[in-house]
Steps between C-alpha positions, in 0.01 A plus 500: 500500500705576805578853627843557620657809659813597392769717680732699311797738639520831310769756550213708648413227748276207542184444318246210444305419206240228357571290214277199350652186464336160316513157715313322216745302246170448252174384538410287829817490541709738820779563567606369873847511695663540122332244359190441267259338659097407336364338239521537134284377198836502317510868437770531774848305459641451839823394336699502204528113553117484498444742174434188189258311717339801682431607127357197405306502851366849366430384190255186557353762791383714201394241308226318701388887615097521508470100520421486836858365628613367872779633641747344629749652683896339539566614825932501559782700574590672111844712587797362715860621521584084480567404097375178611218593666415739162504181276277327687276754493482549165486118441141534736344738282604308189290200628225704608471663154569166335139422709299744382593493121422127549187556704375750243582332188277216615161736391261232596528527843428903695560690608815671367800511721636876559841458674595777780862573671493560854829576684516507831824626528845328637436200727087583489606827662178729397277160472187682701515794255488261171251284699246753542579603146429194383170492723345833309593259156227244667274706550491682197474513153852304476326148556816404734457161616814342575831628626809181388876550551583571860813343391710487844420382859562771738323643754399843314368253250285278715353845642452542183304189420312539816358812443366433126342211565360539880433853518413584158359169329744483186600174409898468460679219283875507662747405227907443631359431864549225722539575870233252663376826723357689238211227410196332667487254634265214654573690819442819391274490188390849492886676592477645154202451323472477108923407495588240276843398416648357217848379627606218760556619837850494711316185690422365153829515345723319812236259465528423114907523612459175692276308289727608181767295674781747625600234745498740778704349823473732753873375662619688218269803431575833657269825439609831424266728564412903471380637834333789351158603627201590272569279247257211448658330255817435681314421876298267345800339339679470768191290675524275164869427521469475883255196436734342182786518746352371851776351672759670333788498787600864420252848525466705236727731402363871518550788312312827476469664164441878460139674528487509115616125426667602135768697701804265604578646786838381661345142454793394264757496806258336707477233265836443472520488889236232494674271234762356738233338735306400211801310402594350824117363518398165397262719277465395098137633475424914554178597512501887457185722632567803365473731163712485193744824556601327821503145309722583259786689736443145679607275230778777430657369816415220514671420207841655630486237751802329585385165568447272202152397583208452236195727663128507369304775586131518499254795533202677388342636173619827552824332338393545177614917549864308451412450127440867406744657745842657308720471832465132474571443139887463611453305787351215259841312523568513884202264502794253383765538759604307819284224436230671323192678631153348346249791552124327520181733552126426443403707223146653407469439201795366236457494097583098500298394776208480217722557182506283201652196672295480830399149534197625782171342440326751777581854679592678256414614089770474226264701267460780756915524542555452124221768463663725714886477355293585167312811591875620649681403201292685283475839735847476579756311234344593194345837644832591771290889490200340648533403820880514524761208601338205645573155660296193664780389691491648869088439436389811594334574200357187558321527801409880450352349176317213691391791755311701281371229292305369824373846562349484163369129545357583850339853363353317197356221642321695684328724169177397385440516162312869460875600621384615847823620676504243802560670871853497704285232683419280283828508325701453831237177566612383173842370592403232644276414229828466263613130517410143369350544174540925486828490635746776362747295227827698644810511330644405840302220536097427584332757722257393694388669807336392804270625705712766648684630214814256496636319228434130530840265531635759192760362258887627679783515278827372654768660327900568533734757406735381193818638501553347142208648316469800774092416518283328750423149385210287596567200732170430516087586571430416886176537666408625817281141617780248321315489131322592250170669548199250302389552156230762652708689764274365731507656865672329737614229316 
């Protein structure tokens, strides 16, 4: 409760007085700077986007009460002014809950899985506050061993990261992350201890770019690229595309997006400004480093170009925002104008890359994607009140899905068979302990981790933006080393 003093003007003068005010919005959960910040059970709806799956959250909660459950918490931003921002958030927590109904369905393995929502607010803004929260969950009667999500590489973010796993010992699956600074390394094994990851870095994806076969020629490749500081995802991007494009005989072009990157800023005129040179340059490849708001206002003029030159333009994973975002649903048709515009990315995860007619013999599990598209069918086509509207497409209910469902692997492997609830140790030592033969069957592909937490050459979807069909349509799987990982996901192979 906060006390506030309150001055009122009475037509006998000036006067104070004390009223009471409440700063919680419900249990473990406070209100901060106008928004609700904490973590929920699923008694709290931070949305009314989030209500059918926080229910259902809530509801498998209850029902594995006084088994001796884990926690685990999904640890993202949950309210945003952005609508695309909002879908993708809700498309998170689908996959996560999609994880635990599977986990706990499966009865012969313990313990239970009780799912938690933290939110640390816009762009990890009150991240120490949850942290700590999350902390008393550890020690407690909670069982909290794993925090998964952390859904977007930013600075806040790998504070975040940082101070869960180094100062408090609690192991952290990241979901939607892939700046290569938020990871250990062989250099730095022990920068954050106990983090795994479950999808390919920025370093991983450029690579599986050139071995997919983009035909890359430098002589014609020019970068565009986001100057903005505290964002890991775009600086590490930029390094990526400054490799691809070595010898390039034009810099970068640079831009600098807003604080909050889902504002546009005056970026559309600046675009349009940088067209021209664009056109005049012997430039057919663009490699953009920067976030999908400022993607898509890019294409916009780019398309209004007024040269008749074919352009491809390649980026990052973060792409996949362009699927679920309403400003770009009539900008599908520019992509056909002056030439045309093929839009390629590196996605994270993509419903084909192990669908029906996947050809793969290794890296990835048609029976783990088929029995994911099942579980969402039933919760959300035959069932549209359970979880609300849901789609595989952008993959982020994917990778949250494959997020959690490591957690779970990593926690269980690690639980005897008298259901002793294993330490935050043991279960952050048990990452690395999840590949050949215990790998994690992903529905984006094989997870197997080495010994510092990194997936091992992980399956990359190559995709492009269909102007026909308005979707994203697998080119093809890539790999970080050139091929395939073995029949065992062996190491280093």
């Amino acid at each position: 409760m906060l006390l506030l003093a309150v001055a009122v003007l009475s037509t006998t003068g000036y006067f104070g007085y004390l009223v009471w005010t409440d700063d919680s919005c419900a249990d473990g959960v406070t209100r901060v700077q106008h928004e609700c910040v904490g973590v929920t059970d699923g008694s709290y709806v931070f949305t009314d986007d989030l209500g059918p799956v926080t229910a259902r959250i809530k509801e498998e909660n209850d029902s594995v009460a006084g088994k001796n459950p884990v926690t685990v918490a999904l640890m993202i931003p949950l309210v945003s002014d952005a609508q695309a921002e909002r879908r993708e958030m809700v498309e998170q927590v689908q996959g996560a809950y999609l994880a635990q109904h599977r986990a706990n369905l499966d009865s012969g393995h313990q313990p239970p899985v009780r799912l938690v929502l933290a939110n640390p607010g816009k762009g990890y803004g009150q991240w120490r506050r949850v942290a700590d929260q999350l902390a008393r969950s550890a020690k407690g009667k909670e069982n909290l061993r794993a925090v998964t999500g952390i859904n977007i590489s930013i600075t806040n973010a790998k504070d975040a990261v940082g101070h869960l796993t180094a100062k408090l010992g609690i192991p952290v699956v990241a979901g939607p992350m892939t700046a290569d600074d938020i990871a250990n390394t062989t250099a730095e094994p022990d920068g954050f201890p106990g983090l795994a990851r479950v999808a390919p870095s920025n370093t991983d994806q450029a690579n599986a770019l050139t071995f997919y076969g983009a035909d890359i020629k430098p002589a014609e490749s020019l970068v565009i690229e986001d100057t903005r500081k505290n964002d890991n995802y775009i600086s590490t991007l930029r390094e990526a595309f400054a490799r691809l494009t070595k010898g390039a005989p034009h810099k970068p072009e640079s831009f600098e997006s807003p604080e909050d990157f889902n504002q546009e800023g005056n970026l559309g005129g600046e675009f349009q400004r940088m067209v021209p040179g664009i056109c005049n340059s012997p430039a057919r490849t663009l490699f953009f480093a920067g976030r999908p708001v400022q993607l898509r206002l890019f294409l916009v003029a780019l398309a209004n170009r007024k040269c008749d030159k074919p352009y491809t333009v390649i980026t990052g994973s973060h792409a996949s925002t362009l699927m679920v975002d309403q400003k770009f649903e009539k900008e599908w048709e520019s992509l056909k104008w002056n030439g045309g515009t093929t839009v390629r990315y590196t996605a994270l995860a993509h419903p084909d890359a192990w669908g029906p007619q996947s050809t793969a013999s290794t890296g990835g599990s048609k029976e783990a994607m088929a029995d994911l598209a099942g579980r969402l069918t039933e919760e959300a086509t035959k069932q549209p009140e359970r979880i609300g509207p849901a789609s595989l497409r952008d993959g982020r209910v994917i990778i949250t899905y494959d997020a959690v469902s490591t957690a779970v692997a990593g926690i269980r492997l690690e639980t005897d068979s008298s259901g002793r609830m294993p330490g935050l140790r043991e279960v952050a030592l048990s990452w690395r302990r999840l590949h050949n033969d215990i790998r994690v069957d992903g529905a984006s592909g094989w997870i197997c981790l080495d010994s510092n937490g990194n997936p091992h050459n992980k399956a990359v979807p190559v995709v492009h933006l269909d102007p026909d069909s308005r979707n994203a349509v697998l080119d093809a799987v890539a790999w970080p080393l050139g091929h395939a990982p073995d029949i065992n996901c062996s190491i280093g192979a």
